[in-house]
N, CA, C and O atoms as a CHARMM CRD file, in Angstrom:
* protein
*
  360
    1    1 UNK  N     18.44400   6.18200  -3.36200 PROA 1      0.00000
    2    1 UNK  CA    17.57600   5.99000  -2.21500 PROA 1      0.00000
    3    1 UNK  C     16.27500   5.29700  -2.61600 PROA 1      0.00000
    4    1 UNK  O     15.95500   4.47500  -1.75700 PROA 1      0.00000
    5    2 UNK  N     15.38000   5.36300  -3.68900 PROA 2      0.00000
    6    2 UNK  CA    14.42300   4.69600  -3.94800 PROA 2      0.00000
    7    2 UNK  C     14.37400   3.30600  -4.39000 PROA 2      0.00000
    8    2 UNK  O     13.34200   2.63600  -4.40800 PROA 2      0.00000
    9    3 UNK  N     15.60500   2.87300  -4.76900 PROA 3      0.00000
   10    3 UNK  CA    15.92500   1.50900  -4.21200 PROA 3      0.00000
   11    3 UNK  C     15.66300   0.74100  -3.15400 PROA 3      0.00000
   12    3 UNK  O     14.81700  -0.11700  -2.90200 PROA 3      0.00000
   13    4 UNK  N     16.85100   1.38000  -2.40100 PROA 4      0.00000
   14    4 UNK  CA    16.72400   1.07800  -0.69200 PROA 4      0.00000
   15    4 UNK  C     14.90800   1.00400  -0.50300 PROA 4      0.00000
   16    4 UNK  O     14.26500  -0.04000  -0.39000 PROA 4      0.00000
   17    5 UNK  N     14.41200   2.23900  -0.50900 PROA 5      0.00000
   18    5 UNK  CA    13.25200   2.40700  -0.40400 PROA 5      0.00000
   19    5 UNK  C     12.24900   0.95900  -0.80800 PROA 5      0.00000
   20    5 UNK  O     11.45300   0.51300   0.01700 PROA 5      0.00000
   21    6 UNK  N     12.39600   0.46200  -1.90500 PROA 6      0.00000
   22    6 UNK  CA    11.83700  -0.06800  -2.87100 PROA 6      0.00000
   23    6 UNK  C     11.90100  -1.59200  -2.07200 PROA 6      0.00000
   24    6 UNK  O     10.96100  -2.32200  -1.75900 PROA 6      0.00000
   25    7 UNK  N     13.24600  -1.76800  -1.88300 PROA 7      0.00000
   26    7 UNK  CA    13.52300  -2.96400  -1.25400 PROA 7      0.00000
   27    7 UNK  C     13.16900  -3.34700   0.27100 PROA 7      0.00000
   28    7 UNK  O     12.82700  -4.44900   0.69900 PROA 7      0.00000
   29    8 UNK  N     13.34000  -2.16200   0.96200 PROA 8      0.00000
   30    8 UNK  CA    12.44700  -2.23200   2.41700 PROA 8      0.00000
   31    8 UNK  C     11.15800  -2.21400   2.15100 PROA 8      0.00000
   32    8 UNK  O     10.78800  -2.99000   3.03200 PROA 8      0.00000
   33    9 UNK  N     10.14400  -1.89200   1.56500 PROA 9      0.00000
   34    9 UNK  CA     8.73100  -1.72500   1.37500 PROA 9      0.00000
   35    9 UNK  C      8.55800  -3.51800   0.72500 PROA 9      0.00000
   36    9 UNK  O      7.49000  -4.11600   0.84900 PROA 9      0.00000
   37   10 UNK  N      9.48400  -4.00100   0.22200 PROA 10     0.00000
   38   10 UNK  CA     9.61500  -5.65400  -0.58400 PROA 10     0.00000
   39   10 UNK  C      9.64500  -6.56200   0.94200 PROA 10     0.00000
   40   10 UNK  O      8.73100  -7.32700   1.24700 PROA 10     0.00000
   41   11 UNK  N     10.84900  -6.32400   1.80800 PROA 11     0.00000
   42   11 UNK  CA    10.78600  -6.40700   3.22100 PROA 11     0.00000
   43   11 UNK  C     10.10600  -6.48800   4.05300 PROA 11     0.00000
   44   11 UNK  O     10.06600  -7.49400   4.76100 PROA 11     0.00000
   45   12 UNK  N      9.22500  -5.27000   4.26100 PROA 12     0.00000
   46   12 UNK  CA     8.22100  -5.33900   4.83600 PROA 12     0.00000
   47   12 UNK  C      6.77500  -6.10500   4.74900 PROA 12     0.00000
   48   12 UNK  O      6.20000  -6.50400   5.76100 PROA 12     0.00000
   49   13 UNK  N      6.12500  -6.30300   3.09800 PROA 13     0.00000
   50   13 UNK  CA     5.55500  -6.77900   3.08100 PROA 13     0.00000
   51   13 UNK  C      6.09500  -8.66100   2.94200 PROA 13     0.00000
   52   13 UNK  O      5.22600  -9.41100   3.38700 PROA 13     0.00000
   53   14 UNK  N      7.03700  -9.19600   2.53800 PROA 14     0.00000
   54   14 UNK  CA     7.23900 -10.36800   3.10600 PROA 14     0.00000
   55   14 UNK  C      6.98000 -11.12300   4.51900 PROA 14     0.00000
   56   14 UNK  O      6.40200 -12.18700   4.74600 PROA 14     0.00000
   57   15 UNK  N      7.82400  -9.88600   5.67900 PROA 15     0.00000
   58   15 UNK  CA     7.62700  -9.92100   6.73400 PROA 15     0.00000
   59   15 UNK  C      6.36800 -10.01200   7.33500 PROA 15     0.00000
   60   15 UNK  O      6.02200 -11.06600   7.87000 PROA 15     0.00000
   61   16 UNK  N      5.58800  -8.95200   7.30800 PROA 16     0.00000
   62   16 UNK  CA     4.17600  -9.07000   7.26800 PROA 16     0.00000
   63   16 UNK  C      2.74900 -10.15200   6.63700 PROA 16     0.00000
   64   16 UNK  O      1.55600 -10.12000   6.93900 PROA 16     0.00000
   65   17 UNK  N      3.38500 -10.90200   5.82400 PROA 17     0.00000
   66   17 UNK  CA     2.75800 -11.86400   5.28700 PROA 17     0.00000
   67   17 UNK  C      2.40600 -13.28500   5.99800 PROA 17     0.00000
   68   17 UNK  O      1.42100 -13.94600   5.67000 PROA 17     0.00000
   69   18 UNK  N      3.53700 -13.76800   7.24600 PROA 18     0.00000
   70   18 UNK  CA     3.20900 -14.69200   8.21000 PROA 18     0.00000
   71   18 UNK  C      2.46700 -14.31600   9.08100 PROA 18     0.00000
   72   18 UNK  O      1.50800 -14.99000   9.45600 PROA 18     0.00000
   73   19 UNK  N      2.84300 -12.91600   9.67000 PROA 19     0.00000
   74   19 UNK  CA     2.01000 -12.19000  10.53000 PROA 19     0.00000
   75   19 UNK  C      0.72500 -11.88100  10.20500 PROA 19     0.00000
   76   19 UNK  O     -0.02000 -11.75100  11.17600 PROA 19     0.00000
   77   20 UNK  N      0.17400 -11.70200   8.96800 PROA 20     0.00000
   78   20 UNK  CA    -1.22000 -11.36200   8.47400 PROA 20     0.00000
   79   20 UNK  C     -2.27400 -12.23600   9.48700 PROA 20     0.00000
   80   20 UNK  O     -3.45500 -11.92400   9.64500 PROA 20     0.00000
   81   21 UNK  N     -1.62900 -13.35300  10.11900 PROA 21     0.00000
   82   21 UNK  CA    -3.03900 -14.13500  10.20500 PROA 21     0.00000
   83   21 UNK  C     -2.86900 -14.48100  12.01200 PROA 21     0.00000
   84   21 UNK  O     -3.17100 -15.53300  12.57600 PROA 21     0.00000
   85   22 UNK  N     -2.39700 -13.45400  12.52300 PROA 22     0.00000
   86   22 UNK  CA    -2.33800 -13.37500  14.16900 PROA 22     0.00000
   87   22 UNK  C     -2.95600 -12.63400  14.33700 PROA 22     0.00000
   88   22 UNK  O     -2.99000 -11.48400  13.89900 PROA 22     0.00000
   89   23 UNK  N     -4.13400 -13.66400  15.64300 PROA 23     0.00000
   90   23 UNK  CA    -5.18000 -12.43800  16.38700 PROA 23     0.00000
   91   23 UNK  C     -5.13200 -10.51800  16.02000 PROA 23     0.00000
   92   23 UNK  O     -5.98300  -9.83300  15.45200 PROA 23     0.00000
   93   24 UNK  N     -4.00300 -10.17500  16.52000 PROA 24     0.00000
   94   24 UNK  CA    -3.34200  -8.91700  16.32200 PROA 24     0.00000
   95   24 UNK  C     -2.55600  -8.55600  14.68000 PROA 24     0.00000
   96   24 UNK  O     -1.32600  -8.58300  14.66000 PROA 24     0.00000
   97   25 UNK  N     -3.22100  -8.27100  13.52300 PROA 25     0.00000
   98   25 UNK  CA    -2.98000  -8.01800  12.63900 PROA 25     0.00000
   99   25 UNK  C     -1.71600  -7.44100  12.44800 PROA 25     0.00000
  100   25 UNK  O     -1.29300  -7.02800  11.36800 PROA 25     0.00000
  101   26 UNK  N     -1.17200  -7.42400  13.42900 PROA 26     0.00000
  102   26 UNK  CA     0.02200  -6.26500  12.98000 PROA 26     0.00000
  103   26 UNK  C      0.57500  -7.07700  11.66100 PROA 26     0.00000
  104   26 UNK  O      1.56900  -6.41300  11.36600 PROA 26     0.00000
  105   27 UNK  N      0.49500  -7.99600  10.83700 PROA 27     0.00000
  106   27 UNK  CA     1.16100  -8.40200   9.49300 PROA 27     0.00000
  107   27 UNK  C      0.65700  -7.18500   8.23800 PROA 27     0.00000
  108   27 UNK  O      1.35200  -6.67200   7.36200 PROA 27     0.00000
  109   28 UNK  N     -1.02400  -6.94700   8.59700 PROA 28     0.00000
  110   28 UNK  CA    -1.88900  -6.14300   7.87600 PROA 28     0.00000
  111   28 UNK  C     -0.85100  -4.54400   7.76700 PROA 28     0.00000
  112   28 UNK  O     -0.64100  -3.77300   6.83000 PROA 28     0.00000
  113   29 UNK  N     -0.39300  -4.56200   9.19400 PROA 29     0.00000
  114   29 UNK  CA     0.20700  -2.71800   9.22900 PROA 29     0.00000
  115   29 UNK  C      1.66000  -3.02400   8.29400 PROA 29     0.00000
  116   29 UNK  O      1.95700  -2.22000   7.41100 PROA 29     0.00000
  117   30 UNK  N      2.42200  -4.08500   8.52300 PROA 30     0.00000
  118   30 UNK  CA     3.36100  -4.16900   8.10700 PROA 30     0.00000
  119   30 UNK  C      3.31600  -4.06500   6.43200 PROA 30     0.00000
  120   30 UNK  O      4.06200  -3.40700   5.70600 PROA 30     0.00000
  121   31 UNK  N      2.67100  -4.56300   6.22000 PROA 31     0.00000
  122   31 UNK  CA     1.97300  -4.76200   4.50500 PROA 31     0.00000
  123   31 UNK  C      1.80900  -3.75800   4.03100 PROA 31     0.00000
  124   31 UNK  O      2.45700  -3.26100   3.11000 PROA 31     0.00000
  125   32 UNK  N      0.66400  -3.19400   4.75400 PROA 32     0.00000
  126   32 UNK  CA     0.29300  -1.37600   4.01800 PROA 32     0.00000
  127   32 UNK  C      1.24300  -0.75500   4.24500 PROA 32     0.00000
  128   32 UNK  O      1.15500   0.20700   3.48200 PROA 32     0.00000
  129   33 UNK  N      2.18400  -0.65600   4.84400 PROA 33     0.00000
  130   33 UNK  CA     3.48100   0.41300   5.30300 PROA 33     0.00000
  131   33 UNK  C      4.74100  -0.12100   4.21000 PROA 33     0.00000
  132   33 UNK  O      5.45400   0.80300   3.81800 PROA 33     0.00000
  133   34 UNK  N      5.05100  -1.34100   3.74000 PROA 34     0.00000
  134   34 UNK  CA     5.56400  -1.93900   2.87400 PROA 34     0.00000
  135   34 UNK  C      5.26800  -1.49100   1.54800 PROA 34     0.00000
  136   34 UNK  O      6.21200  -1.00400   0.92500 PROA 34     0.00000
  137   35 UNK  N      4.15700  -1.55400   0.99100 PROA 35     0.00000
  138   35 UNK  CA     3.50500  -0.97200   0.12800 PROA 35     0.00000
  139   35 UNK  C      2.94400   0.32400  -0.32800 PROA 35     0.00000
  140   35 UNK  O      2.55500   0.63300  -1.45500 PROA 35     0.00000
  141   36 UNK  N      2.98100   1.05700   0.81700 PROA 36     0.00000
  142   36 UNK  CA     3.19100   2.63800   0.83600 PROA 36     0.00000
  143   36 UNK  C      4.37200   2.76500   0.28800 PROA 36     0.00000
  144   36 UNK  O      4.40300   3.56800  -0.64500 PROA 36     0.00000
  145   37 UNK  N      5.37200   2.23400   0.55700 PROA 37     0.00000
  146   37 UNK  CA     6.89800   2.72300   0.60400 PROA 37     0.00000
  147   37 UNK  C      7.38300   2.67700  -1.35500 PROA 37     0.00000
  148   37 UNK  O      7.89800   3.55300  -2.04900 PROA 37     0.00000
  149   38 UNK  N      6.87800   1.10700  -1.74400 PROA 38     0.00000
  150   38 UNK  CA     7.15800   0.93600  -2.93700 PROA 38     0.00000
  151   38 UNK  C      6.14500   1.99300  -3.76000 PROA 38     0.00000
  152   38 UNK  O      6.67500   2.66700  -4.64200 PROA 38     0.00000
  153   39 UNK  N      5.15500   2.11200  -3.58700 PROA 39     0.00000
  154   39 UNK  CA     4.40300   3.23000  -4.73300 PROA 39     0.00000
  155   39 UNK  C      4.95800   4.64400  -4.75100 PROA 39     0.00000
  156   39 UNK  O      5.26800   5.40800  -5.66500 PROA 39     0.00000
  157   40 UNK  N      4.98400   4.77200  -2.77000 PROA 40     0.00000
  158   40 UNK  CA     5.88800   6.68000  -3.22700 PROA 40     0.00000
  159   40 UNK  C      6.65700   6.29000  -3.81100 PROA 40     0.00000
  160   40 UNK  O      6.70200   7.33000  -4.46800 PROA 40     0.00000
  161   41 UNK  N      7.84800   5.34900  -4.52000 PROA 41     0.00000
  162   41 UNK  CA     9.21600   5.68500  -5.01800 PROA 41     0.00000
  163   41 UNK  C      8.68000   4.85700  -6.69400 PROA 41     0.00000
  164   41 UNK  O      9.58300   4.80100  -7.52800 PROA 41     0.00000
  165   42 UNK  N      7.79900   4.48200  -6.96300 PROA 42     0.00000
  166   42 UNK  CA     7.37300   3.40600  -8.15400 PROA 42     0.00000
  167   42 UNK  C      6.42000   4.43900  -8.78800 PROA 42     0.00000
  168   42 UNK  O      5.97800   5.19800  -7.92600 PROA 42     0.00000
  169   43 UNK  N      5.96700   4.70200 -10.03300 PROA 43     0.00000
  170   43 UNK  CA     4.71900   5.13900 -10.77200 PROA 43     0.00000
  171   43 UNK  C      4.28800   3.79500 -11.32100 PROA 43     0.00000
  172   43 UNK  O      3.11500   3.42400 -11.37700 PROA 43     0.00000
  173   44 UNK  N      5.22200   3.17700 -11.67500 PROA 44     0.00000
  174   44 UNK  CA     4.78100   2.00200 -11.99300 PROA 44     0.00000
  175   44 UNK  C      3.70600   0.95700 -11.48500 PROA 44     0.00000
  176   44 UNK  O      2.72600   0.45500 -12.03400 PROA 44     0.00000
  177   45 UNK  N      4.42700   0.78300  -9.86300 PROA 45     0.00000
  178   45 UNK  CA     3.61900  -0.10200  -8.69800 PROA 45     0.00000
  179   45 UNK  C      2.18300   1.01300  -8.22400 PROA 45     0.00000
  180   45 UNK  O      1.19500   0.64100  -7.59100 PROA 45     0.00000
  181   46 UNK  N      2.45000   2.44500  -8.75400 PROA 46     0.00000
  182   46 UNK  CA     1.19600   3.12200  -7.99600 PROA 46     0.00000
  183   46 UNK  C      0.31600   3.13700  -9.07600 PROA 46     0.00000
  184   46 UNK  O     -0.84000   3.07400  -8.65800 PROA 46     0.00000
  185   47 UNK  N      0.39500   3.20600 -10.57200 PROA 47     0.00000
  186   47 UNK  CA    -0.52800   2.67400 -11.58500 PROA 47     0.00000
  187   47 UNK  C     -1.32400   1.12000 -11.03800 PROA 47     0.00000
  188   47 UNK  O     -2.45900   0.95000 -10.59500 PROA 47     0.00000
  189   48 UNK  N     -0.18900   0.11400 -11.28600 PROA 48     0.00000
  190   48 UNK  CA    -0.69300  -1.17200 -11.02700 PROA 48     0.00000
  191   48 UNK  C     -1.60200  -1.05000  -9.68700 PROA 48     0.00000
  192   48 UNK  O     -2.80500  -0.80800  -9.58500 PROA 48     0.00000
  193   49 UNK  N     -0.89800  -1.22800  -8.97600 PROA 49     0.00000
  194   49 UNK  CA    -2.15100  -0.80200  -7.52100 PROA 49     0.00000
  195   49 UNK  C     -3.20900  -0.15600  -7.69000 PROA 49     0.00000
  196   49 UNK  O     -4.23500  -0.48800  -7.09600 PROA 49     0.00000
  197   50 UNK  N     -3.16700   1.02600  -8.63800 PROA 50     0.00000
  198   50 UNK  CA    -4.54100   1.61000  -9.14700 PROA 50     0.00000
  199   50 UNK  C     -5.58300   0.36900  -9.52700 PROA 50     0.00000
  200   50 UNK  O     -6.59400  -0.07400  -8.98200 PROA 50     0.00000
  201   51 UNK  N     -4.98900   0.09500 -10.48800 PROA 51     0.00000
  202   51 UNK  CA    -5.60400  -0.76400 -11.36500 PROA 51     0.00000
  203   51 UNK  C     -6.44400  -1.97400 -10.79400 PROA 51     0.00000
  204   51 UNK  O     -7.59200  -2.24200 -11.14700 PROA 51     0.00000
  205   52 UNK  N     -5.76300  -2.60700  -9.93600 PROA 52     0.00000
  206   52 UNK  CA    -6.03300  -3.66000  -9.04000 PROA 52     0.00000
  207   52 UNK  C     -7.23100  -3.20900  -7.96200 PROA 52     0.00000
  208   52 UNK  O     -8.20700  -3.95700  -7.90300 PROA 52     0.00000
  209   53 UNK  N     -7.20900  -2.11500  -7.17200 PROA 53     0.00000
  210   53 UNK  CA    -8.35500  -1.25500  -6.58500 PROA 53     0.00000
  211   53 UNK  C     -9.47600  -0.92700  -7.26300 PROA 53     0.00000
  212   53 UNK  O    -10.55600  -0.91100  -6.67400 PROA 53     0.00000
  213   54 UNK  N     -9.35400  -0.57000  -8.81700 PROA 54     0.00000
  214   54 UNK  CA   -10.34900  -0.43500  -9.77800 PROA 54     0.00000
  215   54 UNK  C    -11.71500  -1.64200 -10.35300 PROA 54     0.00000
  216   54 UNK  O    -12.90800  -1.66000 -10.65700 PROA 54     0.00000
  217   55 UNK  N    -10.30600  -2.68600 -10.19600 PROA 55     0.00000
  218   55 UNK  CA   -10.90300  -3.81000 -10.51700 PROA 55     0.00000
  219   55 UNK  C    -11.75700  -5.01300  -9.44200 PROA 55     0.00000
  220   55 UNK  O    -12.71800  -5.75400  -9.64700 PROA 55     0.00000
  221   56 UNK  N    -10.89100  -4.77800  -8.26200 PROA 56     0.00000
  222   56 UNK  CA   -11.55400  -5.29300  -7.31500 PROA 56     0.00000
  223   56 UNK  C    -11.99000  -4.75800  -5.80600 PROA 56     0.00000
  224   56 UNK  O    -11.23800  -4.55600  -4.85300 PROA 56     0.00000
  225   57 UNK  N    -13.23000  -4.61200  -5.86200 PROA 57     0.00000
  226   57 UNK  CA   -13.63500  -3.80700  -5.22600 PROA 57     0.00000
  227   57 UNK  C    -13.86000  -4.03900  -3.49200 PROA 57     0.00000
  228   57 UNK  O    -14.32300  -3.23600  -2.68200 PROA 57     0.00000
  229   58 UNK  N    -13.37500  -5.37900  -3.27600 PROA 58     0.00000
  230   58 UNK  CA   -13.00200  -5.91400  -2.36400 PROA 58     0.00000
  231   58 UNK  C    -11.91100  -5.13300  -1.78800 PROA 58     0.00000
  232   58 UNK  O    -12.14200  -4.26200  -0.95000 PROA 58     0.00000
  233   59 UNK  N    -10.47300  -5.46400  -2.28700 PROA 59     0.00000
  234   59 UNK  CA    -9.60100  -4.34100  -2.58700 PROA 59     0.00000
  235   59 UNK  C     -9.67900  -3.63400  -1.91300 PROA 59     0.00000
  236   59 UNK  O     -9.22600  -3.69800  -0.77000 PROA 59     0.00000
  237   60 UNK  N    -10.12700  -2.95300  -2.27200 PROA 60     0.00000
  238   60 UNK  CA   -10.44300  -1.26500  -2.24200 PROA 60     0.00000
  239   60 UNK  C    -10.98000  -0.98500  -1.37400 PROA 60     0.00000
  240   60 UNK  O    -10.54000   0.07700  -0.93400 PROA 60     0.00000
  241   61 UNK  N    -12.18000  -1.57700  -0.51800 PROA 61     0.00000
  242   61 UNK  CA   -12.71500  -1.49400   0.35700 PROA 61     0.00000
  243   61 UNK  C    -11.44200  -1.52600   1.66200 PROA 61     0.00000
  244   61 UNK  O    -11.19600  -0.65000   2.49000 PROA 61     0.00000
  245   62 UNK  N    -10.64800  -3.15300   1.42900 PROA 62     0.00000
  246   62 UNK  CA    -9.80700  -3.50700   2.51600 PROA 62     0.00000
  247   62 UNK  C     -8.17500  -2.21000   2.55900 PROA 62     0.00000
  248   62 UNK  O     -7.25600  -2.31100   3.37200 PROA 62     0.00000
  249   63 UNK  N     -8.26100  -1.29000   1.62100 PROA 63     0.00000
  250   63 UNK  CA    -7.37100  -0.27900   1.35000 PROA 63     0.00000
  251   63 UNK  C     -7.76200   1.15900   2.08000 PROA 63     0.00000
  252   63 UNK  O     -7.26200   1.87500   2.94800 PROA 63     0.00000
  253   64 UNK  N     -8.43000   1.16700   1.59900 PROA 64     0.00000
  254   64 UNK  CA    -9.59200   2.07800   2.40000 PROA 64     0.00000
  255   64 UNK  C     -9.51200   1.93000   3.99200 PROA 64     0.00000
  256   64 UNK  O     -9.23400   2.83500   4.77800 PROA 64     0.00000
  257   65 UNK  N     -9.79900   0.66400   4.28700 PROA 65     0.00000
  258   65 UNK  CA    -9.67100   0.64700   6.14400 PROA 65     0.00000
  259   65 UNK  C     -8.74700   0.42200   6.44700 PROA 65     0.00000
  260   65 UNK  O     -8.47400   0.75900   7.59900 PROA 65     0.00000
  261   66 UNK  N     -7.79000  -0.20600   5.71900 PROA 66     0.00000
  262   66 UNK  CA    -6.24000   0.16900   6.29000 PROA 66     0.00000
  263   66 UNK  C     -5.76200   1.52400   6.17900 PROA 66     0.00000
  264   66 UNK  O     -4.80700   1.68300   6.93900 PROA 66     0.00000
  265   67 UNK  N     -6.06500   2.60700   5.49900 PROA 67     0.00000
  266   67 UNK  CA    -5.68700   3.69000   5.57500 PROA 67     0.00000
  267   67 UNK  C     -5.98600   4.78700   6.58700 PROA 67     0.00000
  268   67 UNK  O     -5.51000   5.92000   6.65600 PROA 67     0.00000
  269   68 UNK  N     -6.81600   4.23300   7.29500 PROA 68     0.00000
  270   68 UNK  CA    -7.20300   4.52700   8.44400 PROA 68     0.00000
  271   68 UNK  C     -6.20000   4.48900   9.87000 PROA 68     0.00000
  272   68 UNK  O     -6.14300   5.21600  10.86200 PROA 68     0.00000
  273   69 UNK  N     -5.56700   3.45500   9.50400 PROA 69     0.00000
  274   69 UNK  CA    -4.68300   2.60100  10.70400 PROA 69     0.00000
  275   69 UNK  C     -3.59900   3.52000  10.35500 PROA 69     0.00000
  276   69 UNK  O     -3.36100   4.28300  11.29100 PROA 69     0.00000
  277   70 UNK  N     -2.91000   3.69600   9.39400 PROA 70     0.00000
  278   70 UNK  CA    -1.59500   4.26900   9.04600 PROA 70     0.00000
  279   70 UNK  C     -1.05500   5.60400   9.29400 PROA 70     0.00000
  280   70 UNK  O     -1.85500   6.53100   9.42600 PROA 70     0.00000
  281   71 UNK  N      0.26200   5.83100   9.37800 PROA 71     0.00000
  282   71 UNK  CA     0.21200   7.02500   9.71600 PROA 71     0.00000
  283   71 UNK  C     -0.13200   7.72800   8.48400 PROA 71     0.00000
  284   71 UNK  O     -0.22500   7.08100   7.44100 PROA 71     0.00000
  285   72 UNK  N     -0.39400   9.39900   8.50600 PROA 72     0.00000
  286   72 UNK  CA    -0.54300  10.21600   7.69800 PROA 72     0.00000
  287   72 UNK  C      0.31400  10.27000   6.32800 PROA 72     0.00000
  288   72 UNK  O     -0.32400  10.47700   5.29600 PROA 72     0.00000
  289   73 UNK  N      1.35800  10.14200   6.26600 PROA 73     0.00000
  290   73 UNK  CA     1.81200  10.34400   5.22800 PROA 73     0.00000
  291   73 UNK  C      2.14800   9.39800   4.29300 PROA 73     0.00000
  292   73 UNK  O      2.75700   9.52100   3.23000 PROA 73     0.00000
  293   74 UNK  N      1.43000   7.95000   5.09800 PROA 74     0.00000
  294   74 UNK  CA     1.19100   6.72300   4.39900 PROA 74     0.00000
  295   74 UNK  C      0.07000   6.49000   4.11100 PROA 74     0.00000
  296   74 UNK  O     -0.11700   5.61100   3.26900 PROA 74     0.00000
  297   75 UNK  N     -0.89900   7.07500   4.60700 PROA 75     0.00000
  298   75 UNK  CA    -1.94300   7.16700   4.22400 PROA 75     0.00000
  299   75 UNK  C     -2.13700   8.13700   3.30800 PROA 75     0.00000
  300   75 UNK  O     -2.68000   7.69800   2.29400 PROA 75     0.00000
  301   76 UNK  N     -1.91900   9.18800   3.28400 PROA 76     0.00000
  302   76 UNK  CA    -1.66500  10.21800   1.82900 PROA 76     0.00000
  303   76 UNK  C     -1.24900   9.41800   0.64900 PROA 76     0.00000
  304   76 UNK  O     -1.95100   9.56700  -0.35100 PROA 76     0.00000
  305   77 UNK  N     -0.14000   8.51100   0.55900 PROA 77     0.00000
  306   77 UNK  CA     0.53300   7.71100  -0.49700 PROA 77     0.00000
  307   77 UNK  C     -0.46500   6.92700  -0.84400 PROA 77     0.00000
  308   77 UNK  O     -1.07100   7.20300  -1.87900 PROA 77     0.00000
  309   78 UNK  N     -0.80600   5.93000  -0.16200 PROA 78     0.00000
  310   78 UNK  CA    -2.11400   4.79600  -0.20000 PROA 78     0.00000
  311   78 UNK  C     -3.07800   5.35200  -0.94500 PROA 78     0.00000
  312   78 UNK  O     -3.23800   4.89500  -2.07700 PROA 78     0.00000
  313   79 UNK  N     -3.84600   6.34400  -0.53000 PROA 79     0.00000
  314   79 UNK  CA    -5.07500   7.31700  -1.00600 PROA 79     0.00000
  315   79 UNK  C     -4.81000   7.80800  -2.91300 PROA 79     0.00000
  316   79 UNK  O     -5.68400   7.86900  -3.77700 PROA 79     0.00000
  317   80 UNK  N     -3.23400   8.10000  -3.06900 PROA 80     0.00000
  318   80 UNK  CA    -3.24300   8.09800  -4.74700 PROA 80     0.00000
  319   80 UNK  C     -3.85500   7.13100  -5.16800 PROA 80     0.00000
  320   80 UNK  O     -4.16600   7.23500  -6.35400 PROA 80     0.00000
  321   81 UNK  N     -4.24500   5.96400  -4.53300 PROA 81     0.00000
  322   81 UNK  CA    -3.70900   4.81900  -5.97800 PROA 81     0.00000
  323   81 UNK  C     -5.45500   4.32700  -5.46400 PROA 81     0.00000
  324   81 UNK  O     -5.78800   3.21500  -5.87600 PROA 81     0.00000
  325   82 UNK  N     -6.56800   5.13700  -4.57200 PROA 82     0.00000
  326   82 UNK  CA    -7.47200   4.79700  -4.22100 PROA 82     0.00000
  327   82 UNK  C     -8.04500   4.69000  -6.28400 PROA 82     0.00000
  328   82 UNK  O     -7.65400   5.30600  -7.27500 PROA 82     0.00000
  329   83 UNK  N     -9.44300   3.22700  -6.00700 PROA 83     0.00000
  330   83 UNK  CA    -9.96800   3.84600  -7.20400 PROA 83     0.00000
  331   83 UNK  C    -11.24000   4.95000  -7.03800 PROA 83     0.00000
  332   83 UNK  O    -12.04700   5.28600  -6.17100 PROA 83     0.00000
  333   84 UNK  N    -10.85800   5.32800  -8.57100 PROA 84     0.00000
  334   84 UNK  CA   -11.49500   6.22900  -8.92600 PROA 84     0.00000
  335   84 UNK  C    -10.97400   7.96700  -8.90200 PROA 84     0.00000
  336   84 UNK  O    -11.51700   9.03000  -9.20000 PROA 84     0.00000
  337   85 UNK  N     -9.49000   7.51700  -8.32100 PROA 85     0.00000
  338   85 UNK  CA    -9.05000   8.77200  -7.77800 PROA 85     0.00000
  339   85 UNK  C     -8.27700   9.21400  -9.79300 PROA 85     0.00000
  340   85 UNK  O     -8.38200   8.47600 -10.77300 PROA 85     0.00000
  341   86 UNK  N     -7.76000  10.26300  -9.74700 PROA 86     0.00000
  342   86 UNK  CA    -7.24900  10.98600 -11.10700 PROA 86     0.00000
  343   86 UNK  C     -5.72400  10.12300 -10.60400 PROA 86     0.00000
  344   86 UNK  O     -5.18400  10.26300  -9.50700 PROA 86     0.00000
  345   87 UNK  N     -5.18100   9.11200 -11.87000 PROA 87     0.00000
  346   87 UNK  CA    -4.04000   8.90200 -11.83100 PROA 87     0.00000
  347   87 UNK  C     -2.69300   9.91700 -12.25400 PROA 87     0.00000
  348   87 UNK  O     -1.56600   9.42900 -12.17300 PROA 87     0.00000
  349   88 UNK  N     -2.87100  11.34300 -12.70600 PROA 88     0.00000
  350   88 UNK  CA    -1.78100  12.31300 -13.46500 PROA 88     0.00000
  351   88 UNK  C     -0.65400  12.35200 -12.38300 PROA 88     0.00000
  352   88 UNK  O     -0.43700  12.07900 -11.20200 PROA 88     0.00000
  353   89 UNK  N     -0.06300  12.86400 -13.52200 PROA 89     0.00000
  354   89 UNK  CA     1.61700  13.17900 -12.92200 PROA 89     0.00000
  355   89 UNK  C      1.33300  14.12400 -11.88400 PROA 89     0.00000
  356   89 UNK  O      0.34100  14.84600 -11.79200 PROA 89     0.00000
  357   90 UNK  N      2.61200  14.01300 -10.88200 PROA 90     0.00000
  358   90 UNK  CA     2.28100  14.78900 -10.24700 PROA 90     0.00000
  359   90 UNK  C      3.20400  16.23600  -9.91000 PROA 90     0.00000
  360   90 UNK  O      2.74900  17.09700  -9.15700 PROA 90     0.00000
């Protein structure tokens, strides 16, 4: 299943990537919901994403207000990989 997983969250944010730049962002929801999907099932992609939030603080900011938009338990996922947050196992 974290395949599947892995590959719809790959999906989604493709999809979402033409859409990013219509009046109505919905490309933005598609993206963060895409990318929620690959970190719950990745430690890998939720390190890197750390890392990338750490480093740019732009980022992080625009992670931050999308997590707002999302539902809860994508927003819970999103929020690990916030920086500054404790990366440990979980």
């Amino acid at each position: 299943m974290r395949i599947f997983y892995i590959v719809l969250g790959a999906l989604l944010i493709l999809g979402g990537l033409p859409l990013f730049w219509t009046p109505v962002p919905v490309g933005a929801i598609l993206i963060v919901i895409g990318l929620a999907l690959i970190v719950a099932n990745s430690h890998t992609a939720r390190e890197w994403v750390h890392e990338r939030r750490e480093r740019n603080p732009g980022l992080d900011r625009w992670m931050n207000k999308a997590e707002d938009y999302t539902p809860p338990p994508f927003k819970r996922i999103l929020h690990k990989t916030a920086a500054g947050e404790d990366q440990g196992e979980e």
